[in-house]
Structure formats: C-alpha cells, structure tokens
C-alpha positions in Angstrom: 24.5 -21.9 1.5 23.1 -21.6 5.1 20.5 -24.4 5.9 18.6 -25.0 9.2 17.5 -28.5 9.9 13.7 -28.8 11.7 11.5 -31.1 11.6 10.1 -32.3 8.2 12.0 -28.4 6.9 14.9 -27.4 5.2 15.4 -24.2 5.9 17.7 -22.0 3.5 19.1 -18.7 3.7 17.0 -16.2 1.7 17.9 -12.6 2.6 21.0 -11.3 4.8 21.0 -9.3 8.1 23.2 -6.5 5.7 20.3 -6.4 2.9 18.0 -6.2 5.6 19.9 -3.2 7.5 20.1 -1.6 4.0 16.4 -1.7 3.7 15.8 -0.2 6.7 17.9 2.5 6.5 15.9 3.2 3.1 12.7 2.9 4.3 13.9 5.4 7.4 14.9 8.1 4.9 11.0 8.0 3.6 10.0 7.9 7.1 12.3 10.4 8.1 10.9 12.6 5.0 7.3 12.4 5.3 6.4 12.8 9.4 9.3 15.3 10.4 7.0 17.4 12.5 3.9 14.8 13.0 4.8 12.9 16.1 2.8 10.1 14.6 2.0 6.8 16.9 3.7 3.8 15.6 1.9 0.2 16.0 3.7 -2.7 16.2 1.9 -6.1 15.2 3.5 -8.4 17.6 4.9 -10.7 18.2 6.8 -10.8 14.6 7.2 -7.0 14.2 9.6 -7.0 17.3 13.1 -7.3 15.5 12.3 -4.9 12.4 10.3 -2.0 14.5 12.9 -1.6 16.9 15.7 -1.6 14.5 13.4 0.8 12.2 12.7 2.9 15.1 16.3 3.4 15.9 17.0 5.1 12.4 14.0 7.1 12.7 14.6 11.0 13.5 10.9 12.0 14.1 9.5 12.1 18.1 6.6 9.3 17.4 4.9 7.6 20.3 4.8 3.5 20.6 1.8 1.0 20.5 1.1 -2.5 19.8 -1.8 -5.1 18.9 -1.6 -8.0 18.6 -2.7 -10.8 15.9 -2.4 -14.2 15.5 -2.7 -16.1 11.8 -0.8 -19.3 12.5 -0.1 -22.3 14.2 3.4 -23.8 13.1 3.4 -22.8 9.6 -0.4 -24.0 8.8 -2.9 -20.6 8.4 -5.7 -20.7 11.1 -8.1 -19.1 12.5 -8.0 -14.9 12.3 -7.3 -13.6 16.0 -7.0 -9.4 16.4 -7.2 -8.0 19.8 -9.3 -5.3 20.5 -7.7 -2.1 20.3 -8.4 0.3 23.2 -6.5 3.5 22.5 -7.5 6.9 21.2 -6.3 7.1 17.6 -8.6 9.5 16.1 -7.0 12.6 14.8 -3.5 10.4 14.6 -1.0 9.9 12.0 -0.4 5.9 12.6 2.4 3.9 11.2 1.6 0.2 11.9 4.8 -2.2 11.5 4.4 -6.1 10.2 6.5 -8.0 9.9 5.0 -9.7 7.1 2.1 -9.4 4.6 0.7 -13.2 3.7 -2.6 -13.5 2.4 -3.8 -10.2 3.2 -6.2 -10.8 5.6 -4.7 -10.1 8.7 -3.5 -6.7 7.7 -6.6 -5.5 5.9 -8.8 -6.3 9.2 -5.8 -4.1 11.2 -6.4 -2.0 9.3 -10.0 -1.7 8.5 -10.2 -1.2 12.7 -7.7 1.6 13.0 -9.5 3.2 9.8 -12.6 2.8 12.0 -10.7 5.3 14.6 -10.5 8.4 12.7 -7.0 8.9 12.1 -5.5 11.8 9.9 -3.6 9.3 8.1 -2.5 5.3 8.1 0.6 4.1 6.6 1.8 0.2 6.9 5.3 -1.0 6.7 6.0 -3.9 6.4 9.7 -6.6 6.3 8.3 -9.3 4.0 5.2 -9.1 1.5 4.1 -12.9 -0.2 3.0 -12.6 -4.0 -0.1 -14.3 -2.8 -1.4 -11.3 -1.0 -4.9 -10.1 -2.3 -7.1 -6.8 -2.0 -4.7 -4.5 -0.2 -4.3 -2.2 -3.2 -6.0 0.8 -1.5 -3.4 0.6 1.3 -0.7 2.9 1.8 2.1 0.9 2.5 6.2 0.6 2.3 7.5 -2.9 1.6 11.1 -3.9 2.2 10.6 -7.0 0.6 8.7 -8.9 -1.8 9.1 -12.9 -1.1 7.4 -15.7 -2.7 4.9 -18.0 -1.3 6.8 -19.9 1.5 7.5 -20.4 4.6 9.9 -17.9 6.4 11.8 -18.0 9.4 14.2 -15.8 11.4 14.4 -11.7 12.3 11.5 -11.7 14.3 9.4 -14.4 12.1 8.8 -17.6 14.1 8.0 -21.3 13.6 6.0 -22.2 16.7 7.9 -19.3 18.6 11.4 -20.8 17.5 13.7 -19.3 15.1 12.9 -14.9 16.1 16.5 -14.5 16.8 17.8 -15.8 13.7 19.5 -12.5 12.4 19.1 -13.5 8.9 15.9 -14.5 7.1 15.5 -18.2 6.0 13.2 -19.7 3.4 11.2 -23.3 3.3 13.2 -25.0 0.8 10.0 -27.6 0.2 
C-alpha cells in the first residue's frame, strides 16, 4: 500500500488514477446525455476543481463555455472561515454546471450555490470528485458524485494540503 509521509500524517492510498478515469468517463456519458444542444457554462471552484474539470471537460462532447469562482474553506486541513468571491458574470437564463472537487460539510457548496440560484439560471447542476458522509442540507441540490468518502482528510488530484500534494495523480486518505 502507497503511503506519503508529512508532517504529523500518514497518508494512504484511497482511490486510483484508473477508478478515477472510470468515473469520469461515467459521469461524461450523463453529461454528454443531458446538455447535447445547451451550450451550458461550466464553473470551476478553484483551486481544487483544476485536475477533475479539465480531465471532465476533455470527455465532454457538448460546446459549453468556461468560468470559475473561487472559495476558500481551509487552512492546512483545519475548517476556517467561509471565503466566496463575488461572482460578476451574467448567468441568468444559463444552464450552469459548477465542478468541486469536493463536498465536506456542505457549507461551501450550498452558499455557491445559493449565489448562482440568485442569478436566474434555467438550470444548476453540481458535480462533484469526492463527497464526505458528513455533508448536511444539500438534499435539494442536483448533483453527480463520483465518489462518496468518509470523513477524512484527502490529498492528491487537485486536493491540496497547504497547496502541496494537487499533482498527486491518485487520491490519498489521512490514515489518523
């Protein structure tokens, strides 16, 4: 078993760059399926999204156009303070796709959310790599998940511990 060594971690190997590629060729085909013929605009929620939206994007066969926001939940693996950046572009009337890497609590994706509902769009779907057990209230959200995880700490493919670790290609778990 793969480990990474960092800090006070021990980081194990908890999902494979081939089950990730198979995931995202799955959730492509539903993609490809439901917005053939809507050119919908699809939102990034950097910096984590990076690895999984491109690689989505690549397997998508739909024109769509690109955007990003960005949100910050975390310092090092400790939950902080809630940080959304304003977002500045004309949505209303717009099928969206936003792209996270992962769903934790909930929080950050329901107040995304809630702001782009704000905009007037014909429809919002969220896709997200990873979604935590722990997350709460997002039931009324349409959303694709590649993955449910338990509630740890996860590193690699785009996911960061204090901006180390993106360009793992395989996803590691806390082995606390």
């Amino acid at each position: 078993m793969e480990k990474i060594k960092y800090k006070n971690h021990n980081f194990i190997k908890y999902l494979s760059e081939k089950d990730i590629n198979s995931r995202i060729n799955d959730i492509a085909k539903l993609l490809n399926k439901d917005y053939k013929d809507k050119n919908p605009i699809v939102v990034g929620v950097l910096t984590g999204c990076v690895f999984f939206m491109m690689d989505l994007l690549k397997k998508c066969d739909f024109d769509y156009e690109i955007s990003f926001v960005s949100a910050k939940s975390y310092s090092g693996n400790l939950r902080g303070k809630l940080s959304v950046e304003e977002i500045d572009e004309n949505f209303k009337n717009k099928d969206i796709i936003i792209v996270e890497d992962i769903i934790d609590s909930g929080a950050t994706i329901k107040e995304i959310y809630s702001r782009f509902n704000s905009l007037g769009p014909i429809s919002i779907k969220v896709v997200t790599l990873l979604h935590k057990n722990i997350a709460k209230n997002i039931e009324d959200i349409d959303s694709i998940t590649a993955f449910d995880i338990e509630n740890k700490f996860v590193i690699g493919y785009g996911l960061d511990y204090n901006n180390l670790f993106r360009n793992l290609k395989d996803i590691y778990i806390d082995d606390e």
